[in-house]
C-alpha positions as CSV (number, residue, x, y, z in Angstrom):
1,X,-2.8,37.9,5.9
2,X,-4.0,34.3,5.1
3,X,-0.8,32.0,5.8
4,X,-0.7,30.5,2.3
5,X,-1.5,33.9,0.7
6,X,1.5,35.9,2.3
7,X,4.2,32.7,1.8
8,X,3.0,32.9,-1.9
9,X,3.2,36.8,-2.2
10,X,6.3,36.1,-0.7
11,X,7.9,33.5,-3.2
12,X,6.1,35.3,-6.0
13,X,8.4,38.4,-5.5
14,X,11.2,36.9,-5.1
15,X,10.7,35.1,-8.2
16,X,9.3,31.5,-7.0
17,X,6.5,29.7,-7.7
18,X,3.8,29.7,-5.1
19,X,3.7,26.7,-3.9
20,X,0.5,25.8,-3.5
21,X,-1.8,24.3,-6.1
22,X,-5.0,26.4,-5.8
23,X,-3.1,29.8,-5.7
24,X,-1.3,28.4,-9.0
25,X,-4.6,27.1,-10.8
26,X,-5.8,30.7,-9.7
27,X,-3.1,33.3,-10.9
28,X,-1.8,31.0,-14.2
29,X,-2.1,33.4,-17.4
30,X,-0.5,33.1,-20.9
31,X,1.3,29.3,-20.2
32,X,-1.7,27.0,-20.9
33,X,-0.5,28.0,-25.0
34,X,2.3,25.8,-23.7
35,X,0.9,22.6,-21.2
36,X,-1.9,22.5,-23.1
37,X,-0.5,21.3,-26.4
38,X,1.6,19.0,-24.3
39,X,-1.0,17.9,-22.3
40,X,-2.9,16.7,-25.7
41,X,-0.4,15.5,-27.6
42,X,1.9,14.0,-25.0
43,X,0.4,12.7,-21.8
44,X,-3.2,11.7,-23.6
45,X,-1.8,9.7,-25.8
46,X,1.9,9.4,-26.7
47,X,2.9,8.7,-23.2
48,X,0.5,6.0,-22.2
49,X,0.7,4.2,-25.4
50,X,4.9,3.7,-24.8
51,X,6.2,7.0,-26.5
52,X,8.6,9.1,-24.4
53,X,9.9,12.7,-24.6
54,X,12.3,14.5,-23.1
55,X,11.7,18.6,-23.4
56,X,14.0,21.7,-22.2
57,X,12.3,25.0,-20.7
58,X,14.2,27.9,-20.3
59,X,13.7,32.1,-20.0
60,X,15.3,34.9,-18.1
61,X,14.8,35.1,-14.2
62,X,10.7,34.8,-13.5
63,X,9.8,34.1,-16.8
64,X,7.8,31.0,-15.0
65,X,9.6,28.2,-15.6
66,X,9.4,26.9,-12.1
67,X,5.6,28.3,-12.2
68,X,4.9,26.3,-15.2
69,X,6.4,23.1,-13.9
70,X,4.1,23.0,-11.0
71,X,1.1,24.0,-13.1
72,X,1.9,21.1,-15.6
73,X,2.1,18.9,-12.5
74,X,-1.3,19.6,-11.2
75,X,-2.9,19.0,-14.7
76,X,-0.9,15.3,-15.0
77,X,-4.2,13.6,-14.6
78,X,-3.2,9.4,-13.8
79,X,0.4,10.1,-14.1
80,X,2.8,9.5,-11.4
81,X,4.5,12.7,-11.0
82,X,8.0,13.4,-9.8
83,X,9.8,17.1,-9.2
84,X,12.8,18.1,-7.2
85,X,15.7,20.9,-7.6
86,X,19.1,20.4,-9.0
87,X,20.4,22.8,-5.7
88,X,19.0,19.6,-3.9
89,X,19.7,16.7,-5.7
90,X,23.6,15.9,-7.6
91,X,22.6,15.0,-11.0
92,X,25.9,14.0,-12.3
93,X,25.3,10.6,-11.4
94,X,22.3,8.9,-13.0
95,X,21.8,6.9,-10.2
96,X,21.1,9.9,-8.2
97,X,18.2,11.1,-10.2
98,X,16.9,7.7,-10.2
99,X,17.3,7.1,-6.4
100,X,15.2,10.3,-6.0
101,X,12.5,9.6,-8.4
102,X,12.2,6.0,-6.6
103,X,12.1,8.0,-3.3
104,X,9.1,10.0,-4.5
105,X,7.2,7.2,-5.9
106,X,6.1,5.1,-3.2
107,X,7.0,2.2,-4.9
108,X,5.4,-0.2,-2.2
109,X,2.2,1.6,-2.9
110,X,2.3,0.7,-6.5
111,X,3.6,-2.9,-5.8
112,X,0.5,-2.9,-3.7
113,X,-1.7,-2.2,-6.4
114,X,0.0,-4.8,-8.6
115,X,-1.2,-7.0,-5.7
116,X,-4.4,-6.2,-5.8
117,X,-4.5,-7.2,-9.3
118,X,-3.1,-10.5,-8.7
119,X,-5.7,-11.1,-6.2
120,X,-8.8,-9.6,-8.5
121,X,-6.9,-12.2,-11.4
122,X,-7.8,-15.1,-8.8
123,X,-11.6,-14.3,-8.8
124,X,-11.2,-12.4,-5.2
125,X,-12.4,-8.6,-4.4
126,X,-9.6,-6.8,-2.7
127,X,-12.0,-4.7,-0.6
128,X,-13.6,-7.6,1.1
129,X,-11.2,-8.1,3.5
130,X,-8.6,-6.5,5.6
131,X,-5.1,-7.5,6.4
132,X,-3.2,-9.9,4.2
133,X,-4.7,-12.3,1.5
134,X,-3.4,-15.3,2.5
135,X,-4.7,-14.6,6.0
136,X,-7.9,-13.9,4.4
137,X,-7.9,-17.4,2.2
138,X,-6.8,-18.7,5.9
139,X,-10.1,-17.9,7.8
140,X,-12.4,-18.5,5.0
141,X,-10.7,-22.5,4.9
142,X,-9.2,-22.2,1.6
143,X,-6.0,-21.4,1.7
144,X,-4.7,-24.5,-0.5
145,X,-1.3,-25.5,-2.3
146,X,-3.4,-24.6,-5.9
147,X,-4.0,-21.0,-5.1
148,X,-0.6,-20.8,-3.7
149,X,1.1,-21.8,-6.9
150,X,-1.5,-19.9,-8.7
151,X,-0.1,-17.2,-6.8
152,X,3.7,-17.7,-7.4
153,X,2.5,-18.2,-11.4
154,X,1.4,-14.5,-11.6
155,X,3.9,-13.1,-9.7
156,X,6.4,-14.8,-12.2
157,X,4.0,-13.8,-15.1
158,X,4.3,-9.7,-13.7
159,X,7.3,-9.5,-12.7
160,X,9.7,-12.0,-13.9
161,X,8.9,-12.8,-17.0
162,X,8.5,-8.6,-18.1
163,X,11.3,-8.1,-20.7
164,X,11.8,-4.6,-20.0
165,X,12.6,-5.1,-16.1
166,X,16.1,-5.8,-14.6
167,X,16.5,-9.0,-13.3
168,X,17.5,-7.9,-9.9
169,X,14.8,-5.5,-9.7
170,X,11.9,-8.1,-11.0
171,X,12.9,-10.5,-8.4
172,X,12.7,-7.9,-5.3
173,X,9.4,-6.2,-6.4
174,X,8.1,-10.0,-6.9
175,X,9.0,-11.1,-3.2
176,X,7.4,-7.3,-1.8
177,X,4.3,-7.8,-3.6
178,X,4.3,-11.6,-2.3
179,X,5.0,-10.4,0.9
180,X,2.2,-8.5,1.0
181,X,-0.5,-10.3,-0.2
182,X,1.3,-13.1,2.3
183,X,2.8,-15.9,-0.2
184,X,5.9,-16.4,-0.6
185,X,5.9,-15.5,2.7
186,X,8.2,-12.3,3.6
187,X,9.9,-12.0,6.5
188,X,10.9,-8.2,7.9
189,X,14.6,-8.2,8.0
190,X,14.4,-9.0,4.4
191,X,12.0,-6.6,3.4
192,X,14.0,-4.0,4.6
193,X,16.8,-6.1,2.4
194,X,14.7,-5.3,-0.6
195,X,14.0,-1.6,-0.2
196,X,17.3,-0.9,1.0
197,X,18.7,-3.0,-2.1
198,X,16.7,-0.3,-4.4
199,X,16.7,2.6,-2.6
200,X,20.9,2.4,-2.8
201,X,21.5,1.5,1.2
202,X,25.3,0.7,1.6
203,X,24.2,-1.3,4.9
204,X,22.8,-4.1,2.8
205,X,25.7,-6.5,2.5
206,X,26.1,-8.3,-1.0
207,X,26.1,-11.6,1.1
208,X,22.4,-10.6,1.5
209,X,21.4,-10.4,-1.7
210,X,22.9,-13.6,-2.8
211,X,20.6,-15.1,0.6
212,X,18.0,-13.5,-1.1
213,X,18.6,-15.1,-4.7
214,X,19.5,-11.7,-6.2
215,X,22.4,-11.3,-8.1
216,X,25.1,-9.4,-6.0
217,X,25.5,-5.9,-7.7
218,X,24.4,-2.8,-6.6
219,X,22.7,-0.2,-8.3
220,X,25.0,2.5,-10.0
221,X,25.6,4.8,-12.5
222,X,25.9,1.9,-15.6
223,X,22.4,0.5,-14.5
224,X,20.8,3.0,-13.2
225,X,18.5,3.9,-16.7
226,X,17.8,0.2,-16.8
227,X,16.4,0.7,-13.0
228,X,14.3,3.5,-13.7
229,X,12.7,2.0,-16.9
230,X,12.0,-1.0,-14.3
231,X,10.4,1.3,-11.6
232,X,8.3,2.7,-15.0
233,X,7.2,-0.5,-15.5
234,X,6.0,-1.0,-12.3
235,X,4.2,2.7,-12.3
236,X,2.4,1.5,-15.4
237,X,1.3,-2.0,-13.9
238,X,0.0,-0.2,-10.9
239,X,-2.3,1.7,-12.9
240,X,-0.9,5.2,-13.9
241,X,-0.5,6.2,-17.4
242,X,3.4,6.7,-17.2
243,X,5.7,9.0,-15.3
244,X,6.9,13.0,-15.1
245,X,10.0,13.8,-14.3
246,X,10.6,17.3,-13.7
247,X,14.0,18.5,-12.7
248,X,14.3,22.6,-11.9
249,X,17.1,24.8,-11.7
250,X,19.8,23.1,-14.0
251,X,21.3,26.4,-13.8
252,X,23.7,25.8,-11.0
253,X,25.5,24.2,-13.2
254,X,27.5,27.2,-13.6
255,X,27.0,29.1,-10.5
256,X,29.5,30.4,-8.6
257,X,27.4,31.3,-5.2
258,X,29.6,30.3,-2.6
259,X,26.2,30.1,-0.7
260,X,25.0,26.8,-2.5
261,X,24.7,23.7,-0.9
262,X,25.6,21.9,-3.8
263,X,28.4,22.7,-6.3
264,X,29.8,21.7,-9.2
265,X,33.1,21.4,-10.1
266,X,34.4,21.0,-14.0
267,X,34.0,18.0,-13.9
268,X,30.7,17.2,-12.5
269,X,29.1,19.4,-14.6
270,X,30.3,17.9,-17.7
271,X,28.8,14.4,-16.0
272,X,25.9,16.4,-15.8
273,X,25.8,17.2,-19.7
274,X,27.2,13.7,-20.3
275,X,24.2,12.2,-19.0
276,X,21.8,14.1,-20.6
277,X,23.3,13.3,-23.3
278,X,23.2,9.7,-23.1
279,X,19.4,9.9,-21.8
280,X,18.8,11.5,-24.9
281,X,20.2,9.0,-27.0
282,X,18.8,5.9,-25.2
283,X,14.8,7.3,-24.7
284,X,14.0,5.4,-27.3
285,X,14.6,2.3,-25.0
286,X,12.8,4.2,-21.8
287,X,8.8,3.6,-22.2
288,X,5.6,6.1,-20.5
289,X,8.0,8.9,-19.2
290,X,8.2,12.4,-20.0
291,X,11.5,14.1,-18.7
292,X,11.5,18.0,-18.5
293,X,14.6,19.8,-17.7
294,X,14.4,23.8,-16.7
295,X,16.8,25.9,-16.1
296,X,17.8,30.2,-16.6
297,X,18.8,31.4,-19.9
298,X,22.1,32.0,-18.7
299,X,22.8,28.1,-19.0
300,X,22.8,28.9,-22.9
301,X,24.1,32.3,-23.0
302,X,27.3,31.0,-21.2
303,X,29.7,29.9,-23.8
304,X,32.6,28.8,-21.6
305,X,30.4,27.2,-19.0
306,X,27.2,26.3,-20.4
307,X,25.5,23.8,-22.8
308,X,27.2,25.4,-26.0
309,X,30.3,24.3,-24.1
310,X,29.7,20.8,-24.3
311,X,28.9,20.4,-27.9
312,X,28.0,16.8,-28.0
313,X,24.8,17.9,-26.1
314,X,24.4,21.1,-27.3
315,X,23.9,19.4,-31.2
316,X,20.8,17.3,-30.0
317,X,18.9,20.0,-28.1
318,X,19.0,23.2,-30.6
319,X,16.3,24.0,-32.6
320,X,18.3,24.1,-36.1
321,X,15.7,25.8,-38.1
322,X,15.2,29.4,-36.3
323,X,11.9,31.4,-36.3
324,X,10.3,34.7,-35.0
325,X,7.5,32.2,-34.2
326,X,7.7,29.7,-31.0
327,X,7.4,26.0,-32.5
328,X,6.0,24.2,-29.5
329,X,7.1,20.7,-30.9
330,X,10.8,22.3,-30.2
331,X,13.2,20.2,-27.6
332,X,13.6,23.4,-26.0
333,X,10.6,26.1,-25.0
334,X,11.7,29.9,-24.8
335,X,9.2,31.2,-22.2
336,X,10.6,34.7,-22.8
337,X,9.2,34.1,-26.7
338,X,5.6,33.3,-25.5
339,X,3.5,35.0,-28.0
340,X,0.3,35.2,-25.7
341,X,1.4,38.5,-24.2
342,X,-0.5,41.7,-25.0
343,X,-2.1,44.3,-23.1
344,X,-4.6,42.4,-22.3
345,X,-3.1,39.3,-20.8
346,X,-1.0,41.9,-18.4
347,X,-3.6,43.1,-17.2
348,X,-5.6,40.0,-16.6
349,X,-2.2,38.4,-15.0
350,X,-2.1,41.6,-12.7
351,X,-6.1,41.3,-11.9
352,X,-5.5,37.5,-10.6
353,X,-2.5,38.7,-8.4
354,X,-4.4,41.4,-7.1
355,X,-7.3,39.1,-6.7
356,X,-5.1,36.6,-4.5
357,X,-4.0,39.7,-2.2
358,X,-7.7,40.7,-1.9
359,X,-8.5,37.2,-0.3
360,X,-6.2,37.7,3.1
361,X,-8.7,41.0,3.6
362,X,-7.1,44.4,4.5
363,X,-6.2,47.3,1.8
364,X,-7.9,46.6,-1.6
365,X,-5.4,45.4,-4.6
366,X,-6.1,46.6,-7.8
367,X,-4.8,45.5,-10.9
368,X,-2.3,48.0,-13.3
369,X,-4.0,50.3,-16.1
370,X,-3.9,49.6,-19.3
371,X,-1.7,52.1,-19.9
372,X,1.0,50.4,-16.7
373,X,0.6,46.9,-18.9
374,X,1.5,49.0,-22.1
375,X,4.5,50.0,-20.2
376,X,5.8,47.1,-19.0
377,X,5.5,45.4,-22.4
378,X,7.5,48.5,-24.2
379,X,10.2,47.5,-21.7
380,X,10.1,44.0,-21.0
381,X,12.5,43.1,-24.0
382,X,15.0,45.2,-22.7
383,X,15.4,44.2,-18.7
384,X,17.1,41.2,-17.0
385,X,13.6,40.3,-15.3
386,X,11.0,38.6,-17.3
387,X,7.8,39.9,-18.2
388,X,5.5,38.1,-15.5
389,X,7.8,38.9,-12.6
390,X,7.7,42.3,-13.1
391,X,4.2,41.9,-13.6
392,X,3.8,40.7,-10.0
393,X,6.3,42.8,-8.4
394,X,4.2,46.3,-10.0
395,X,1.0,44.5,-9.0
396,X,2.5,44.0,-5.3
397,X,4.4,47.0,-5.1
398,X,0.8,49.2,-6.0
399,X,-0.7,47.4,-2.8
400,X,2.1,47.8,-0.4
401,X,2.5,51.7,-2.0
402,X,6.2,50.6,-2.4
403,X,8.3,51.7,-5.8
404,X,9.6,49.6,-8.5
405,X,10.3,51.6,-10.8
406,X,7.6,50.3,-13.1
């Protein structure tokens, strides 16, 4: 069996997303009711104009939440795109979430597309040369004290003199991007200053910073929204339309798996609800960027533990007005309550999973009867597994001859 194919058999089964971008383009039923409509009224306009959102997904174990995340990540056309695991990453510091969206971000590339504009600004082409522009201005005779204040102008005119960026952060991204089109000249101990500054290094002494005519104060939990809606700003000026944030499996929250890497105490967890809390309240002053939180049903169901327990958070995320009918402008998204699944759908979700096992070769996969799909519906409202996992896992379990009980 094809490499790719058998690790995503693998992960399907055990209730993961595949992995891989094809495979998901390839076996996606039923969830483009939900991207879609956020894809059009969310990331094609409301996004890129300034608007942000922040939505919830939820569902029982392999509803596709994780699924859907990578999915809606694959569709996110110019937007810079950001995903990572709460089992991963502590999220009950802000700055944490915000050191690990700078992480994925490549913020040097973007400051290096802010450069380019600078230099098309100045009249130049930055394909026509190689190396830095100053070096190019240098062999062509013309690098003059005029195009070097020009130069210093637009930095200032970017970076500095952007409302919505933190001081601090303006004045580092301002000496990068000079650094690399090669005025104000850069040197390499401080431009590993810089990125350690913003990536949260404790090696960078505050003595450094004050060298480097930044304030001295690092980057923490109080300033750490104000960072990210910098590094947004940046995303934006580089090009993209905005930013997704996507953070999975919010559920460990309450988990008591003594196998976890990461765990959270009381305490920690009420940070965590604390914080989304505040994020909520304060998107209004966050610009292009679209948060989505997922996490297992039991997050809700769990009185004593979960979001109902922390009431400040759980009032701004409930839909108050109830309704046999999934409203997809809700905060939070029920996959469990997606009302594309019939018989048909089943069966089409079953043929694409067979499909993807008929591409590694060996026995032929078929795809359940009607009557199998009419089965697993009856029962799906009753069992602990979601619909589309138990799809999978019948489809699967057909091929290998193996007994689920479906």
């Amino acid at each position: 069996m094809d490499y790719d194919v058998q690790a995503a058999v693998s992960r399907l089964k055990n209730g993961v997303a595949p992995g891989h971008t094809g495979i998901i383009e390839d076996i996606t039923v039923g969830i483009d009711f939900i991207t879609g409509f956020w894809g059009q009224n969310y990331l094609c306009d409301y996004i890129p104009r300034g608007g942000s959102r922040i939505q919830f997904l939820t569902g029982r174990k392999g509803s596709g939440k994780s699924h859907m995340i990578e999915y809606f990540l694959s569709r996110a056309g110019n937007f810079k795109t950001v995903s990572f695991s709460a089992r991963n990453v502590w999220i009950h510091d802000f700055k944490e979430i915000y050191f690990e969206v700078l992480r994925q971000c490549d913020l040097e590339g973007c400051l290096r597309r802010c450069g380019e504009t600078i230099v098309s600004e100045l009249g130049f082409s930055p394909g026509e040369y190689s190396g830095s522009f100053m070096d190019h201005l240098a062999s062509q005779g013309i690098s003059d004290p005029i195009t070097k204040r020009e130069i210093r102008l637009q930095l200032n005119k970017m970076f500095m003199h952007n409302p919505l960026m933190d001081n601090n952060f303006a004045c580092a991204c301002a000496m990068l991007t000079g650094g690399q089109i090669g005025h104000p000249l850069l040197e390499e101990p401080a431009r590993e200053a810089l990125l350690g500054w913003l990536a949260g290094s404790m090696e960078v002494k505050l003595p450094t910073l004050r060298s480097l005519g930044l304030s001295p104060v690092r980057i923490a939990k109080h300033n750490a929204r104000h960072m990210l809606r910098s590094l947004v700003e940046v995303i934006k000026m580089a090009g993209h339309d905005g930013l997704i944030i996507a953070i999975d499996d919010l559920d460990i929250l309450i988990s008591r798996d003594s196998l976890d890497e990461i765990r959270y105490t009381r305490l920690k967890r009420e940070d965590v609800y604390e914080s989304i809390r505040e994020l909520i309240d304060e998107i209004d002053t966050l610009r292009n960027v679209f948060f989505l939180f997922a996490f297992d049903r039991k997050l809700i169901d769990d009185d004593e533990l979960g979001i109902k327990s922390y009431q400040a958070l759980w009032f701004r995320i409930q839909n108050e007005i109830q309704s046999d009918r999934l409203n997809r402008f809700s905060n939070m998204i029920d996959l469990d309550r997606l009302p594309v699944y019939d018989v048909t759908s089943v069966v089409d979700m079953s043929a694409r999973v067979a499909h993807l096992l008929n591409t590694a070769g060996g026995r032929p996969a078929l795809p359940l009867s009607e009557n199998a799909a009419m089965e697993l519906l009856s029962k799906s409202g009753f069992s602990e597994m979601s619909l589309p996992r138990r799809v999978v896992l019948a489809t699967v379990g057909q091929w290998e001859g193996d007994a689920y009980g479906f």
